[in-house]
C-alpha positions as CSV (number, residue, x, y, z in Angstrom):
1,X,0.0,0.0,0.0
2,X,1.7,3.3,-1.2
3,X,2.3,5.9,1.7
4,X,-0.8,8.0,0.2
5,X,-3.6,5.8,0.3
6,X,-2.1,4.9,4.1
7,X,-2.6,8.4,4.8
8,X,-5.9,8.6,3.5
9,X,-7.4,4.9,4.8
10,X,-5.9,6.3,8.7
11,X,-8.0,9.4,7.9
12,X,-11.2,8.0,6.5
13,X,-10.7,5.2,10.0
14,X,-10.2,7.7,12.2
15,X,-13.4,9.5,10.6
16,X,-15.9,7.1,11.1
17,X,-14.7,6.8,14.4
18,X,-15.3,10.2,14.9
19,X,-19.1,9.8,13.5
20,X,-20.0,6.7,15.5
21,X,-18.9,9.0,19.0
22,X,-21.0,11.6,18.0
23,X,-24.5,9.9,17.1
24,X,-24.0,7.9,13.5
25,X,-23.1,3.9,15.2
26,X,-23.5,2.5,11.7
27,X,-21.1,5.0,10.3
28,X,-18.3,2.4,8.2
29,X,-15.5,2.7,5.3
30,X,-17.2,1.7,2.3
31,X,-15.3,-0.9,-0.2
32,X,-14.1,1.3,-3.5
33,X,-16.3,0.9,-6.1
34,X,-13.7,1.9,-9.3
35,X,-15.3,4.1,-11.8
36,X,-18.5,4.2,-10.0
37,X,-17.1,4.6,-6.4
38,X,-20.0,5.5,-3.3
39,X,-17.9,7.2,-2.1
40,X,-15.8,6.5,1.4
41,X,-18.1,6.4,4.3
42,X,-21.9,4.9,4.7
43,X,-24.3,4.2,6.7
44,X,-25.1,7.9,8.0
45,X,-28.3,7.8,6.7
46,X,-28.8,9.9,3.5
47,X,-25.3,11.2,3.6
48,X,-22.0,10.3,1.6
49,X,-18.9,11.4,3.2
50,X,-15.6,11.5,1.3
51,X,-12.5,12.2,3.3
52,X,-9.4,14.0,2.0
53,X,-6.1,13.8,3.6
54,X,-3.6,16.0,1.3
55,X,-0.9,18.3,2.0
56,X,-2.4,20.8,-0.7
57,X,-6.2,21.3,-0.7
58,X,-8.1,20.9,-3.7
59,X,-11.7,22.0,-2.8
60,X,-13.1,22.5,-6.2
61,X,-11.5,19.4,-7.6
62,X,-13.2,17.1,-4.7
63,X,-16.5,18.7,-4.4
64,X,-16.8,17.5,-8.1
65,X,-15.5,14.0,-6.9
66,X,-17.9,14.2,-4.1
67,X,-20.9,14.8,-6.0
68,X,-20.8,12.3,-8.5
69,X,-20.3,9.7,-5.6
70,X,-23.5,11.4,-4.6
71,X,-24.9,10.5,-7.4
72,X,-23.1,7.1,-7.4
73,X,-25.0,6.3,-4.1
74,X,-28.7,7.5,-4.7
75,X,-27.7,9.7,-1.6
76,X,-29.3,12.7,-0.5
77,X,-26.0,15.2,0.7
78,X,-22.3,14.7,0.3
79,X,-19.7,15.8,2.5
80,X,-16.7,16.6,1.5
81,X,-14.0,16.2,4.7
82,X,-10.7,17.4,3.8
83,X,-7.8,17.4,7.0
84,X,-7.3,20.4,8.3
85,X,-3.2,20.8,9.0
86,X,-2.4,21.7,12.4
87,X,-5.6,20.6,14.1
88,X,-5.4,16.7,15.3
89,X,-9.1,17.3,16.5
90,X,-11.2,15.5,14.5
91,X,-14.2,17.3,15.6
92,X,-12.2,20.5,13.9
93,X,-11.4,19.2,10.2
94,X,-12.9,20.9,7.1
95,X,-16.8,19.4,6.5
96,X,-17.8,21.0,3.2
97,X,-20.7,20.9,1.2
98,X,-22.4,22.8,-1.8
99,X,-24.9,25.9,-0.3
100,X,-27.8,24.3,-1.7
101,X,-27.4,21.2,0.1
102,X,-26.4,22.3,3.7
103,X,-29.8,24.6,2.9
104,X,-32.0,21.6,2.3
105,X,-30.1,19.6,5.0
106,X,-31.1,22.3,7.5
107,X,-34.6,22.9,6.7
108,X,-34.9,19.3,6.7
109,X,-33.7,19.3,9.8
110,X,-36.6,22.2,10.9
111,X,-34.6,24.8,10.8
C-alpha cells in the first residue's frame, strides 16, 4: 500500500470513528467501487462522506468527486472532509458541502 492511500485509509478510519462518538453507530469505510465509487463512508443515513487527507487542498476538484459519488450512491447530501493541517481534533477538520445542500439539509432538519 503506497504511503498516500495509508494516509488517507488512517484518515477515513479515524473519521468514522469520529461519527460513531458523535451519534452515527453505523457509520463504516465503504469498499471502492472503481469508476463508480459511493464514495468513502456509509451508513449515515442519507449522507456520503468522502475524506481527503492531502498536503495541498483541492476543494473545487473534490466537491466534483464528491458529488458524482453522490450520485453514485442515490444519496441525499455529500460531505466533502478534507484534514485540516495543524488541528489533530477531528471534531475540527474541514466538512464542506455545496450551499444548496447544507440549505436543504437544515430545513430538513426544521430549521
Amino acid at each position: 500500500m503506497s504511503k498516500q492511500r495509508q494516509k488517507g485509509t488512517s484518515f477515513e478510519t479515524a473519521i468514522v470513528g469520529w461519527l460513531k462518538e458523535h451519534g452515527f453507530p453505523h457509520a463504516e469505510r465503504r469498499a471502492l467501487h472503481g469508476t463508480f465509487d459511493k464514495g468513502d463512508i456509509t451508513g449515515t443515513g442519507p449522507l456520503v462522506w468522502e475524506c481527503k487527507n492531502h498536503k495541498t487542498l483541492a476543494i473545487s476538484e473534490w466537491l466534483v468527486e464528491t458529488e458524482d459519488e453522490r450520485q453514485n450512491a442515490a444519496a441525499d447530501y455529500g460531505i466533502l472532509v478534507a484534514k485540516r493541517r495543524g488541528h489533530g481534533n477531528l471534531g475540527e477538520q474541514y466538512a464542506i458541502l455545496p450551499l444548496h445542500q447544507l440549505a436543504a439539509l437544515l430545513k430538513q432538519a426544521g430549521y
